[in-house]
Every structure is written in structure tokens, then in C-alpha cells.
C-alpha positions, 0 to 999 in steps of 0.5 A: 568492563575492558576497553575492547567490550566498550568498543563492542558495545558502542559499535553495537549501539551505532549499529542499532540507531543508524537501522533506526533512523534508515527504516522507515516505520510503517503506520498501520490504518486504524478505522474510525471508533466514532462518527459517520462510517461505512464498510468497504470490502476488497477483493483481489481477483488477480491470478497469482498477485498480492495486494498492497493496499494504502490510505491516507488521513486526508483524501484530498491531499493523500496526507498522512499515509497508513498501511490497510492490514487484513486479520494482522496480516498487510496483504490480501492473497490472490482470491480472497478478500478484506473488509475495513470501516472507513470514515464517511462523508469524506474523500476516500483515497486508495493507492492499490500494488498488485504484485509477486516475486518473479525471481531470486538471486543470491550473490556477493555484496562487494560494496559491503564486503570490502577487504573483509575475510567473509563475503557478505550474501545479497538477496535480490528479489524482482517483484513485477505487478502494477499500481493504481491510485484512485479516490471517491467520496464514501456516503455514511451507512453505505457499503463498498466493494473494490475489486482489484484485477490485472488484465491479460491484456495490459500491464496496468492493474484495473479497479471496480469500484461499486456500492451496494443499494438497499436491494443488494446490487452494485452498482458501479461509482464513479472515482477520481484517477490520482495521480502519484507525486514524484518526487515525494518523501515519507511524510507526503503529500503523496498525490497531486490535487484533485483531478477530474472525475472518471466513470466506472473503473479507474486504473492507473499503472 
């Protein structure tokens, strides 16, 4: 092999692991296979929006982030639902993203470009929506329904969350509002501790 196809190789292989060690690698939520559980059913009910939605091992300490997926897919499209198994018996914490593209631009990257002969094409997107970040305590045999909302009235994203009795109905629990921990990194912990609880809908922007 000539020097010139060595030098390719290992500008390739540097390549390769720098974008190895810059993406970060998403943990997909896995529900429990043994132990107490119950069903929680999420429904967007925002106009245009998708929902993003993130759990964690510990509810507690928001410790141990995974990423809730639908049918394969990581999102929930405006007007449909998704339903998960969750453990019971312990604090269940959410952290829910409502949000869409609101425009695209396409430019000149002139910080990667350099003094290269070929510019290179910048993908700008500007995603516009809200958060909320809650948590409560899941009861075994139980069934949940988290409807998430963005009102005309404010930017802050709105979320119900009720259980279902024996009879059908739902009933509206109360949640914890939690609070995002700034700054934090991709191991966490992701929330500050436990706060005081909420009636009804908990929302947070």
C-alpha cells in the first residue's frame, strides 16, 4: 500500500472517531419485563407540534436518561398517541418538548470552509415549541393518560395527567413540577430534588 492511501486511511479512521466521541448516543427506554408495572398512554393534543418525550432510572434524581420511543419511532406526531409499561411503585419523572421546524436556511459554513476551493453547506433549522418537566408516584395495575397541549395563550406547554378507576374515568393526580438543572451534562443528574407538589396539571416552559 503507497503512502498517499495510508495517509487517506488514517485521516479517515481520525474522522470516524472524533464523530464517535462528539455524538452523543441515545439510550432508548426499555419497559420493565418483571415487577410491579403500570400503562401510561401519551397524547398529543398540540395543533402542529411533535413530542419529545424523556425518562429516567431514577425519578428522584432524574438519573439515568432514556428516550420514550413509539412503534420505532422517537416522536409522537400532533394528534396521536403512545402507550408505554412503566415500573410501579416508584416516582416516575417526565421531561416532555413540544415542537416544529419554523424555518430553514441554507448558507456558507465559512468556519469550515477555510481556504478550501469548495464551500461547505450549513443547515440551519429553527425549532420553536416548549418544555415541561414533571413527575409522580405510578401505583401498580394502574392506568395513566398524560395529555400534552400547547395553549393559544402562553408559550409554556401544559400537561394532564390522570389515572383511570375501575369505572373508567379519569381522574386528575397530582404531579411534582421539576425543575431542569442548569448546567448539567449527558450523564446527569438532570433535575433538582424533589420539590413541593402541584394539583391538577403541572406545566413548565
Amino acid at each position: 500500500m503507497d503512502v498517499g492511501k495510508i495517509e487517506l486511511l488514517s485521516a479517515a479512521s481520525c474522522a470516524f472517531l472524533t464523530l464517535c466521541a462528539c455524538t452523543p448516543i441515545i439510550d432508548i427506554y426499555e419497559p420493565p419485563t418483571v415487577g410491579r408495572m403500570a400503562e401510561i398512554r401519551f397524547v398529543n393534543a398540540a395543533r402542529i407540534q411533535e413530542a419529545t418525550l424523556t425518562t429516567f432510572d431514577d425519578g428522584v434524581t432524574c438519573t439515568g436518561k432514556h428516550q420514550i420511543y413509539f412503534e420505532n419511532k422517537p416522536t409522537i406526531l400532533a394528534g396521536d398517541s403512545g402507550t408505554m409499561t412503566a415500573a410501579a411503585g416508584r416516582e416516575f419523572a417526565l421531561f416532555a418538548r413540544l415542537a416544529t421546524v419554523e424555518h430553514e436556511e441554507y448558507g456558507v459554513d465559512l468556519s469550515v470552509t477555510g481556504g478550501g476551493p469548495a464551500p461547505a453547506i450549513r443547515r440551519t433549522t429553527k425549532a420553536i415549541g416548549c418544555n415541561a418537566n414533571l413527575s409522580f408516584q405510578v401505583e401498580p395495575n394502574t392506568d395513566y393518560q398524560i395529555v400534552l397541549s400547547e395553549p393559544e395563550s402562553s408559550a409554556s406547554c401544559s400537561i394532564a395527567v390522570s389515572k383511570i378507576d375501575r369505572q373508567g374515568e379519569f381522574v386528575k393526580i397530582n404531579t411534582t413540577l421539576r425543575t431542569a438543572r442548569t448546567p448539567r451534562d449527558q450523564i446527569g443528574p438532570f433535575c433538582e430534588p424533589l420539590g413541593g407538589r402541584l394539583n391538577g396539571s403541572s406545566g413548565a416552559r
